[in-house]
C-alpha positions in Angstrom: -133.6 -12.1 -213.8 -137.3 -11.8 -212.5 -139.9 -12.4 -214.3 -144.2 -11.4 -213.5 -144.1 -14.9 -211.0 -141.4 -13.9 -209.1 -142.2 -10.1 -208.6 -146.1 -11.0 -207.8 -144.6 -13.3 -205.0 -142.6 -10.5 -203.7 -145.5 -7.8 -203.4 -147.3 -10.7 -201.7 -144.9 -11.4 -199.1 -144.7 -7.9 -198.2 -148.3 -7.3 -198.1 -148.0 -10.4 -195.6 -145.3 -8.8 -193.8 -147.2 -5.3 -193.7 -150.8 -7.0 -192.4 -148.7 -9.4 -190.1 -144.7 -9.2 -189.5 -142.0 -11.0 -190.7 -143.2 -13.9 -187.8 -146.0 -15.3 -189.8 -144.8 -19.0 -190.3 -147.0 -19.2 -193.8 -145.0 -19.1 -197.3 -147.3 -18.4 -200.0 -147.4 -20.1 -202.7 -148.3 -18.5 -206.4 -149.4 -20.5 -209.7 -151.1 -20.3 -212.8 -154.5 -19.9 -212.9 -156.2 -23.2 -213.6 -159.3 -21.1 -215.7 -157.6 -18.3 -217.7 -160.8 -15.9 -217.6 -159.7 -15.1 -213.6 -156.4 -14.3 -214.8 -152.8 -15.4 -215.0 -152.0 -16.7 -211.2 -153.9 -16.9 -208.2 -152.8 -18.0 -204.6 -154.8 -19.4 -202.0 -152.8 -17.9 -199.1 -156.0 -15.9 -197.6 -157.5 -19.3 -197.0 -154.1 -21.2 -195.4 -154.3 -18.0 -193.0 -157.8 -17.9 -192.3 -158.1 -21.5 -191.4 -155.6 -20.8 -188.9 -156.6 -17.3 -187.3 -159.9 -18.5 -187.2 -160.7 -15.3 -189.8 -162.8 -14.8 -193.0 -160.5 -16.0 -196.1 -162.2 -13.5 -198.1 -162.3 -10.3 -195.8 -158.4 -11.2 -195.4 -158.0 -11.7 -199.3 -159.5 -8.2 -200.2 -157.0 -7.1 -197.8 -154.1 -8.3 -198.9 -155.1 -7.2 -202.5 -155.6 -4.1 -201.4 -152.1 -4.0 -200.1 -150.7 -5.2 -203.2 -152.8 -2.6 -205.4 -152.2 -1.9 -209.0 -148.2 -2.0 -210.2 -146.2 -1.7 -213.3 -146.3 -5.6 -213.5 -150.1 -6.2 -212.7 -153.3 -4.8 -212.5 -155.1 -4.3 -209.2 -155.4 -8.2 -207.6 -159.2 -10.0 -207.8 -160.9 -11.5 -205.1 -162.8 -14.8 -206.6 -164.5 -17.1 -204.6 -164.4 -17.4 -200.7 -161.0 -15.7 -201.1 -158.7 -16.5 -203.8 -156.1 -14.1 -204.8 -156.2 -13.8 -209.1 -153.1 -11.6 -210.5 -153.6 -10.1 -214.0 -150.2 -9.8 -215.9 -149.9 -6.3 -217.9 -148.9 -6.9 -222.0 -145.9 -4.4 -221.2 -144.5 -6.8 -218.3 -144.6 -9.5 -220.3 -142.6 -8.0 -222.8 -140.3 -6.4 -220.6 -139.6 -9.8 -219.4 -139.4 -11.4 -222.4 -136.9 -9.1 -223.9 -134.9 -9.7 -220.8 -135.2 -13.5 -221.4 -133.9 -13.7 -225.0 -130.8 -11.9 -224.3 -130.0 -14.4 -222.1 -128.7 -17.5 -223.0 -129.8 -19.2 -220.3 -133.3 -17.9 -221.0 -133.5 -16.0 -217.6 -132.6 -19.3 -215.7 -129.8 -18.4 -212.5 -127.2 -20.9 -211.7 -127.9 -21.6 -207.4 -126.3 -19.5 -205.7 -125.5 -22.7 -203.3 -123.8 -25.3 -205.1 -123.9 -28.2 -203.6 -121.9 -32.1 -204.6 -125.0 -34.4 -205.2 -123.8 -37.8 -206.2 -126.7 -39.5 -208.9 -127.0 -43.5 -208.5 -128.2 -45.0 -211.6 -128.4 -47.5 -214.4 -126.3 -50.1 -212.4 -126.5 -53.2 -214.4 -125.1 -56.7 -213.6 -121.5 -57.3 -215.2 -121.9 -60.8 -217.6 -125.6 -59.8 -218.3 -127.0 -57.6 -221.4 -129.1 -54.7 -220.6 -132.8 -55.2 -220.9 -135.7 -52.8 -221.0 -136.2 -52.6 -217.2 -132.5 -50.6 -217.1 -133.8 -48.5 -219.2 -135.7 -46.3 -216.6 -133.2 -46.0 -214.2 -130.5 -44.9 -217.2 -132.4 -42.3 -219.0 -133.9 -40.8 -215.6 -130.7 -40.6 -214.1 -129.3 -38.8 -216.6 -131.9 -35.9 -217.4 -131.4 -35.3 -213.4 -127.5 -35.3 -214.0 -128.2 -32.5 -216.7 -130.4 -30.8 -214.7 -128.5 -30.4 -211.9 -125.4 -29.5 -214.3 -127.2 -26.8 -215.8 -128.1 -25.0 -212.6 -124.4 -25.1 -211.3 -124.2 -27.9 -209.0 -121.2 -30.5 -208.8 -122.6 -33.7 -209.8 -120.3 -36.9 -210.1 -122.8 -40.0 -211.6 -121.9 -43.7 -210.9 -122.7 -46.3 -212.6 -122.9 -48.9 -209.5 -121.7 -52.1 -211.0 -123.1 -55.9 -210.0 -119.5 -56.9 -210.6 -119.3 -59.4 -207.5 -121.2 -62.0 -206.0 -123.0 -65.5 -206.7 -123.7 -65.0 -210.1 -120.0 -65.4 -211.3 -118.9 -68.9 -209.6 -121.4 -70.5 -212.0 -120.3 -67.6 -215.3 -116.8 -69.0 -214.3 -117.5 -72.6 -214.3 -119.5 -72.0 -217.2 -116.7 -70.7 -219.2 -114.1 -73.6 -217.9 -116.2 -76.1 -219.1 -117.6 -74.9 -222.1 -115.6 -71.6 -222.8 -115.1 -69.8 -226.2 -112.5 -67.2 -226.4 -113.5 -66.0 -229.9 -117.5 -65.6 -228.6 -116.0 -63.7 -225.7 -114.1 -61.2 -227.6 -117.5 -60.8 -229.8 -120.2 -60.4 -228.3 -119.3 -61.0 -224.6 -122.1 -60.0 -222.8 -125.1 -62.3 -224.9 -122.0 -65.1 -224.9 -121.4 -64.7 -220.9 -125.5 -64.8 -220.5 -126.1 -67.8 -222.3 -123.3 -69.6 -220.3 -124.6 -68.0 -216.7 -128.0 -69.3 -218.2 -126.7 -72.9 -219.3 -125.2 -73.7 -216.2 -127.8 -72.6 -213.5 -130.5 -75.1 -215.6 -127.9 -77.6 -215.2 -127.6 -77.1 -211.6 -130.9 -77.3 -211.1 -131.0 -81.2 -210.8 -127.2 -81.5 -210.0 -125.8 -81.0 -206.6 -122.6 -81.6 -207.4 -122.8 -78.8 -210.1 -124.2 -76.6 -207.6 -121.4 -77.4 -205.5 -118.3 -76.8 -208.3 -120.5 -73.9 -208.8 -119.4 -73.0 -205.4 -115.7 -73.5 -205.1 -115.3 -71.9 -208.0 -116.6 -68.4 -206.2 -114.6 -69.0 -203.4 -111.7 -69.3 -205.1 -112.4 -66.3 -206.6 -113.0 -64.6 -203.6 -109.7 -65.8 -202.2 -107.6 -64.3 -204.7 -107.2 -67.4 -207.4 -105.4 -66.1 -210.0 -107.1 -67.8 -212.8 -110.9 -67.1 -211.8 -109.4 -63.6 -210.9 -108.0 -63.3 -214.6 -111.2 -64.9 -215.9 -113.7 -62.4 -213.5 -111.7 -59.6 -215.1 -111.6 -60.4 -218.8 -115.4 -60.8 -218.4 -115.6 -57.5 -216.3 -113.9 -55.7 -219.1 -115.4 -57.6 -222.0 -119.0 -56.6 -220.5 -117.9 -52.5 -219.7 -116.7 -52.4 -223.2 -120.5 -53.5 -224.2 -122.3 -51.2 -222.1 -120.6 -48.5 -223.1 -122.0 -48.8 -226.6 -125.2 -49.3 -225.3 -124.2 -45.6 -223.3 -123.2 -44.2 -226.2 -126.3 -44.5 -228.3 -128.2 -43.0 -225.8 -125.8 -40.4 -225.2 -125.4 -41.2 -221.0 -122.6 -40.4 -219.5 -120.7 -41.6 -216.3 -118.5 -40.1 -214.1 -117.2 -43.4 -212.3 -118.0 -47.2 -212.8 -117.7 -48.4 -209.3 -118.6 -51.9 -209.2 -119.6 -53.8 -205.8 -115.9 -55.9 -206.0 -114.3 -51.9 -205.3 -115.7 -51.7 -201.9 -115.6 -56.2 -200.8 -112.5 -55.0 -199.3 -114.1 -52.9 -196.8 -117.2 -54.9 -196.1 -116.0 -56.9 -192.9 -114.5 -53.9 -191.0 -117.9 -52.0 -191.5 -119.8 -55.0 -190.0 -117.4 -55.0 -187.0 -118.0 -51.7 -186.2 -121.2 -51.9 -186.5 -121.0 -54.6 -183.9 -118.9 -53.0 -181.8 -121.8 -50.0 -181.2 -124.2 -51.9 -180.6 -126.2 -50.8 -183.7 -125.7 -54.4 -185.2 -126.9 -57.2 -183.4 -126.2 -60.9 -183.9 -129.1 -63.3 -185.0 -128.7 -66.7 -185.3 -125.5 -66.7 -186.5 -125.9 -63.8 -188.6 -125.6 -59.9 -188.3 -128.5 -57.7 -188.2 -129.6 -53.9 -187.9 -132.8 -53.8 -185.8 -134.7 -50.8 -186.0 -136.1 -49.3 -182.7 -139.5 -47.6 -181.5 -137.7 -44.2 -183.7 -138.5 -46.0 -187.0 -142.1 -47.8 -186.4 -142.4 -49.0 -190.3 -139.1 -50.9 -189.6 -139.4 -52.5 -186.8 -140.4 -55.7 -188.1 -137.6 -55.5 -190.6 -134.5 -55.8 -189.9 -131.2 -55.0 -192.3 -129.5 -58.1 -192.6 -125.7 -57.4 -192.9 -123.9 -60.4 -193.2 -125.1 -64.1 -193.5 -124.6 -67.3 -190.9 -122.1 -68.2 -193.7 -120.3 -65.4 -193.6 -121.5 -64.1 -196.6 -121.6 -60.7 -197.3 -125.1 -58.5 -199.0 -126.3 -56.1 -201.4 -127.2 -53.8 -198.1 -123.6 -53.9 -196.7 -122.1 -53.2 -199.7 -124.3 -50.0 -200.2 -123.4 -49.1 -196.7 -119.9 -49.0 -197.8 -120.3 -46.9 -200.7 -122.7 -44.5 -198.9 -119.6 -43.8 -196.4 -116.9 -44.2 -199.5 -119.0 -41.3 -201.2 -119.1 -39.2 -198.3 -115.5 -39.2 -197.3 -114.2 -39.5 -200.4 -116.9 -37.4 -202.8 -118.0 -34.9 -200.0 -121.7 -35.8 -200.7 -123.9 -33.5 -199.7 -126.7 -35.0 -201.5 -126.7 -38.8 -202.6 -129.8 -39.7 -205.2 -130.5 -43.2 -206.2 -132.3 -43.9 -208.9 -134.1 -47.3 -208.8 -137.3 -48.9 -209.5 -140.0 -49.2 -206.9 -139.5 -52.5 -205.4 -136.4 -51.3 -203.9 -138.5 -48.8 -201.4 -137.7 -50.8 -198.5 -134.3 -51.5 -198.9 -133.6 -47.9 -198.9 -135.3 -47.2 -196.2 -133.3 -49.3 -194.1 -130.3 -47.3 -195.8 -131.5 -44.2 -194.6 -132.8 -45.1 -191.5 -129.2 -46.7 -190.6 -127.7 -43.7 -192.0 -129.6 -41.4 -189.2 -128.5 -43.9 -186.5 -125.0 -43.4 -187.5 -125.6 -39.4 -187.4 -124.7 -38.5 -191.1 -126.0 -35.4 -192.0 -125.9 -35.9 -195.8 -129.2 -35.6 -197.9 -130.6 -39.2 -199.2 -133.1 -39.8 -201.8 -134.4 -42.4 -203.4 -136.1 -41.5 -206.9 -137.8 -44.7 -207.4 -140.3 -45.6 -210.3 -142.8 -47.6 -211.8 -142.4 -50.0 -214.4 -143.1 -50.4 -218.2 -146.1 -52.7 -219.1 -146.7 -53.8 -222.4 -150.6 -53.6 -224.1 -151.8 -57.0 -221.7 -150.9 -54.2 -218.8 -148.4 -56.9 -217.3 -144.3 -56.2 -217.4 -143.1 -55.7 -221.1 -141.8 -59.0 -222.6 -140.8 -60.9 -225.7 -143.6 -63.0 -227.3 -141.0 -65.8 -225.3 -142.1 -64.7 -222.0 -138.7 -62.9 -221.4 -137.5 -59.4 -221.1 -136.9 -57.5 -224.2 -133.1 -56.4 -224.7 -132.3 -52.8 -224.4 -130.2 -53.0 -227.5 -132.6 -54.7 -229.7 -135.2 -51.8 -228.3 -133.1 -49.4 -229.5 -132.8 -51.5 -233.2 -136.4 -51.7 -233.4 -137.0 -47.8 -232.4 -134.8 -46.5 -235.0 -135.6 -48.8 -237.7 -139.3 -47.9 -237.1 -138.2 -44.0 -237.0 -136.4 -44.8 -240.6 -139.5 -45.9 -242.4 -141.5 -43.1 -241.6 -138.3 -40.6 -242.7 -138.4 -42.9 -245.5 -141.7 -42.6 -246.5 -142.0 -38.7 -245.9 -138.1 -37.6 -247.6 -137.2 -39.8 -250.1 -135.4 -36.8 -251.5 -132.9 -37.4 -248.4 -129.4 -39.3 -248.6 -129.3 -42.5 -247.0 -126.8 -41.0 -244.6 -129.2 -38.3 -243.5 -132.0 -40.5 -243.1 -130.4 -42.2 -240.7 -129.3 -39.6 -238.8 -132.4 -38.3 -238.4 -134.2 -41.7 -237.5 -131.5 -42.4 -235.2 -132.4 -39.1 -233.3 -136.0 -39.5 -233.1 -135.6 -43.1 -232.6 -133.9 -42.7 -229.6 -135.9 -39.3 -228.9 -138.8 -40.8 -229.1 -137.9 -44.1 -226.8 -136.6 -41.6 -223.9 -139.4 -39.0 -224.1 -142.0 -41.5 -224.0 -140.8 -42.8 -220.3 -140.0 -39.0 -219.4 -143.1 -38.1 -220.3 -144.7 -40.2 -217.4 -145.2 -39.3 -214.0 -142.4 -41.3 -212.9 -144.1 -43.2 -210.0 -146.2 -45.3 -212.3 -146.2 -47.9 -214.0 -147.3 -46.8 -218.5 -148.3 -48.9 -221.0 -145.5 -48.9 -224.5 -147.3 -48.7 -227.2 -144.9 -47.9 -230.8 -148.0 -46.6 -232.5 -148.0 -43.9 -229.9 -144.4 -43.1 -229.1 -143.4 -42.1 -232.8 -146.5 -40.6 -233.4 -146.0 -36.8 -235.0 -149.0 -36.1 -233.0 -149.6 -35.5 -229.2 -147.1 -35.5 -226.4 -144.5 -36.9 -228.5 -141.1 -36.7 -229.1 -141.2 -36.3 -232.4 -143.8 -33.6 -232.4 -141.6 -31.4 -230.4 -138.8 -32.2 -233.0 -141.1 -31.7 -235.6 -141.9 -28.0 -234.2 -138.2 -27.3 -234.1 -138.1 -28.1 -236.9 -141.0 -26.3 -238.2 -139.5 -23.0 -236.4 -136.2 -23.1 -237.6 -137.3 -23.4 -241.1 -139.1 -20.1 -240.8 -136.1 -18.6 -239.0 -134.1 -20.0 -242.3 -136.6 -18.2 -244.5 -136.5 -15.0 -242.9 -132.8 -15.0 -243.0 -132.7 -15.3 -246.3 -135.2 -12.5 -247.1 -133.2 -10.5 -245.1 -135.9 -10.1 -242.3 -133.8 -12.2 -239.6 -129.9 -11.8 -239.0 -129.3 -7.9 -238.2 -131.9 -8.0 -235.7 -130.5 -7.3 -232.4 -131.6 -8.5 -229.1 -132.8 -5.2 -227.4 -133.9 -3.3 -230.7 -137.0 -4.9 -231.0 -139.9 -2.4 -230.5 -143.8 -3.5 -229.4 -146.6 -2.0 -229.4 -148.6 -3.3 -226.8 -152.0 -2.8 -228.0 -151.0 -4.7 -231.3 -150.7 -7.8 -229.5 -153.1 -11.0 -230.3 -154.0 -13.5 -227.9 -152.2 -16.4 -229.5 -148.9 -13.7 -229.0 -149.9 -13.1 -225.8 -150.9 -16.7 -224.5 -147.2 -17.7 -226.5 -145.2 -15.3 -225.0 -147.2 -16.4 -221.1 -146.0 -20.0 -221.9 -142.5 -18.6 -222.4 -141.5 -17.0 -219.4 -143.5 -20.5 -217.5 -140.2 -22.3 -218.8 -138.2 -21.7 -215.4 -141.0 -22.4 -212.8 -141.6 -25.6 -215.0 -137.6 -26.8 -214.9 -137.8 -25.9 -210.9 -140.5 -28.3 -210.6 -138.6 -30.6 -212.3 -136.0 -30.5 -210.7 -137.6 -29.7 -207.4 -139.7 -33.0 -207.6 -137.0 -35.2 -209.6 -139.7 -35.4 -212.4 -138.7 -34.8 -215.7 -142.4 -35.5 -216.8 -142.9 -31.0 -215.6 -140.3 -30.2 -217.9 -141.8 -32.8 -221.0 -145.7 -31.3 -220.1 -144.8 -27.9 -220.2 -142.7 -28.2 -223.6 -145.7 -30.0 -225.2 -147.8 -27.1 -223.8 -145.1 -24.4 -225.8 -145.0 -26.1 -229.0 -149.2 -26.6 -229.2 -149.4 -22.6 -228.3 -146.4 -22.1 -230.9 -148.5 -24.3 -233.6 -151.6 -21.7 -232.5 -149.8 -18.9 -232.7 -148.1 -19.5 -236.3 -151.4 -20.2 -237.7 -153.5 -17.2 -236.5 -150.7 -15.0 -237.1 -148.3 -14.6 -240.0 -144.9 -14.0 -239.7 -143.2 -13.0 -242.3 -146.2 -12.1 -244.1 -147.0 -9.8 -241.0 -148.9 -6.8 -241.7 -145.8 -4.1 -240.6 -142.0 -4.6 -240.2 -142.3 -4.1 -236.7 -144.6 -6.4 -235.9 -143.0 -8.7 -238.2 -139.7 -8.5 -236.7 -141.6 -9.2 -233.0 -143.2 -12.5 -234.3 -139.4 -13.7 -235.5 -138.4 -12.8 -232.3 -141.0 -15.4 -230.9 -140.5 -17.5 -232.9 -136.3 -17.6 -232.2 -137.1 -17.5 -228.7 -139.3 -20.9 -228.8 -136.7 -22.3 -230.6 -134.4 -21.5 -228.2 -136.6 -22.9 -225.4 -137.7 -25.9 -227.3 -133.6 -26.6 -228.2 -133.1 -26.2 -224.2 -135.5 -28.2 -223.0 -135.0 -31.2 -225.7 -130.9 -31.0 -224.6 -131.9 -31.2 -221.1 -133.9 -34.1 -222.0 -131.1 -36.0 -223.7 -133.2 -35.4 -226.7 -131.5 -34.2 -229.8 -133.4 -30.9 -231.0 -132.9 -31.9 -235.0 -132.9 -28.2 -237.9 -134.5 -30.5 -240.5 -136.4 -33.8 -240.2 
């Protein structure tokens, strides 16, 4: 469906196309107004064009107004300024739209009408190790882009990139041959497997020989032992069994849990053919990428590919599962979803990618990182990180005391329900909630607050909505309403109605930006921005206390149709849209 955005766009283009032909190389661009008293949108498109024609931007904006004149959607265009475009929505458009809207289940959102397979890179923990806070980023981000790109009909396949090979597991394995536990294994594997990775490397600190068993014990591994191969698995398993608890209670879901051992097979063959076209280079006994005069920001940084030792790397294992993903996946679009200090890395990826002529989209959503109140990374009063699990415990126990304190009259079993969904709620929408390129302070006091850009807030105006919905049904006000019986009269209409209903048909331009920009923090800012003009609207004007049964049976419809949008947008989220709290 189209709603007053989309058909404002289109008179504009063809004004465009009437003044200048379908050549002009300009795509105009339409958004809200940022001062409401000049109207609904504007577009500066009179001054992109002027500036280069040469012309005046506000001769060509009266214009192009002109062109556009008065319609069934909005009133003749204004001319503010030196030559912005300001579009007046009429009431009778909005509604239109809006009925169209709530019929929809979607709420007027299209599925592309080019589909495309876009594998998503993220979480990726180490195998052996417990998640801490800084996975939690990468997991939660990942995920709302996995939904995202569900919900407007693309194929998207998520892997879970394991650290299930490499250094790290000569010394777990020596560590567990000499001071193994098969009961602490079996219990809480991935703290138990920690503590020994932990225990051995001080130990090899002032111990060659240590260092050195530490060694063999990886090589044998890598050679096909079958003891350390038994062991490496049992830990493998042990630790994915872990994780997916961890998953669970965050609701994130993967599609594959390719570790870096599934593509070791691979890795030597890629570097010889590398060699072999000249695009790797040997260095000092090692095998290098050098970037040429094509990529200037990498030319003093090379890709280093495999070691004088004959060790493979991080990098050529990702060069493997880019081309594993391609041939077997089809990518059309790989997004990796890491934290900032990665930046170069993947551009080496991508750069070698181009060299190697794959014409496959790359991304790398990277973001910032989570500081505690001192403004330095978040840590335990120990100096180390904070667990992801015990970050979950603490945010639903905190959740549970303020349930407990406000609905006592709830059973236990309720109660925790409900703080487990705001718990968690409120621990994902407080990172979504960020622009995701910098770095935010956690605060607790904050993040479960029932006021501001919170997650509970927006629960908490569910909520609120669907207990009025619950009312009306049982007056008899709400459930034989039908979608396309409701009348309006247009004159009737309050601001609060009208600025609500505005913020309601913003929902799809604010999910494309999201989407568009791999920011959830669009989608987060724009629900806060519905449930503050729902919380306006509801007080200023009654609902079921509504002076006629017409109007009346409008304001339910508003109010069904917020909850609809809030639900969406909370799901979307990962968030849990709770009918009591």
């Amino acid at each position: 469906m189209k709603f007053p955005l989309d058909l404002i766009l289109e008179s504009l283009k063809n004004a465009l196309d009437q003044k200048f032909g379908q050549d002009i190389p300009f795509s105009p661009i339409v958004e809200p107004c940022s001062n409401p008293s000049f109207g609904d949108f504007q577009s500066n498109i009179a001054f992109v064009i002027a500036q280069a024609l040469k012309e005046n931007p506000r001769k060509l904006a009266l214009e192009l107004a002109n062109a556009m004149g008065e319609s069934s959607v909005i009133f003749h265009p204004e001319v503010g300024g030196n030559g912005f475009l300001n579009f007046k929505v009429k009431p009778n458009a909005y509604l239109k739209a809006f009925l169209a809207m709530r019929s929809d289940p979607r709420l007027g959102i299209e599925q592309t009408k080019e589909p495309q397979t876009i594998v998503l890179d993220f979480s990726s923990p180490n195998i052996a190790k417990q998640l801490h806070v800084g996975h939690l980023r990468s997991t939660i981000l990942g995920d709302v882009l996995r939904r995202l790109n569900l919900f407007l009909g693309h194929r998207v396949i998520s892997d879970n990139h394991l650290g299930d090979w490499g250094t790290q597991f000569g010394m777990v394995i020596l560590g567990y041959k000499k001071y193994g536990n098969e009961s602490d294994l079996l219990t809480r594997p991935l703290e138990y497997l920690e503590e020994l990775y932990v225990k051995i490397q001080k130990e090899s600190i002032d111990s060659g020989q240590l260092r050195e068993e530490a060694k063999k014990e990886l090589q044998k591994l890598q050679s096909g032992d079958a003891e350390n191969t038994r062991l490496w698995a049992n830990f493998v398993n042990a630790s994915l069994g872990e994780l997916d608890k961890i998953y669970k209670r965050l609701n994130v879901k993967f599609d594959f849990s390719l570790g870096e051992s599934f593509y070791n097979p691979m890795l030597g063959q890629i570097v010889e053919e590398l060699l072999k076209k000249g695009i790797a280079q040997q260095s000092e006994g090692a095998v290098c990428v050098f970037f040429g005069k094509d990529f200037p920001e990498l030319t003093d940084k090379p890709m280093l590919i495999r070691k004088s030792d004959g060790a493979f790397l991080y990098a050529t294992t990702d060069i493997a599962t880019l081309l594993f993903r391609i041939q077997n996946w089809n990518a059309q679009r790989i997004i990796y979803v890491t934290d900032a200090r990665q930046k170069l890395h993947f551009s080496q990826l991508f750069a070698l990618a181009q060299i190697l002529g794959i014409n496959v989209r790359l991304e790398h959503v990277y973001f910032g990182s989570i500081l505690g109140e001192d403004k330095k990374p978040l840590k335990t009063r120990e100096g180390t990180s904070i667990k992801l699990r015990e970050l979950l415990e603490e945010a639903e126990n905190r959740a549970y005391e303020l349930i407990e304190a406000k609905r006592k009259d709830l059973s236990e079993e309720k109660k925790r329900e409900i703080a487990r969904a705001v718990g968690v709620g409120a621990l994902k929408y407080a990172d979504l909630s960020q622009n995701r390129i910098l770095d935010y302070i956690f605060k607790w006091e904050k993040l479960l607050s029932f006021d501001g850009n919170t997650a509970p807030y927006l629960i908490n105006a569910h909520v609120r909505i669907c207990s009025i919905l619950k009312k009306a049904s049982s007056q008899g006000y709400y459930s034989t309403l039908g979608f396309t019986s409701l009348k309006f009269e247009t004159e009737e209409l309050q601001p609060q109605e009208i600025e609500l209903l505005k913020t309601l048909l913003s929902f799809k331009y604010a999910l494309n930006l999201a989407i568009e920009e791999n920011s959830p923090h669009h989608l987060c800012n724009y629900l806060y921005s519905l449930a503050k003009d729902f919380h306006k609207f509801y007080e200023l004007c009654p609902v079921l206390g509504a002076p006629t049964p017409y109007i009346r049976e409008r304001r339910i419809a508003f109010c069904e149709c917020t909850a609809q949008t809030l639900a969406l947008g909370l799901n979307l989220l990962g968030i849990e849209a709770l009918q009591e709290m």
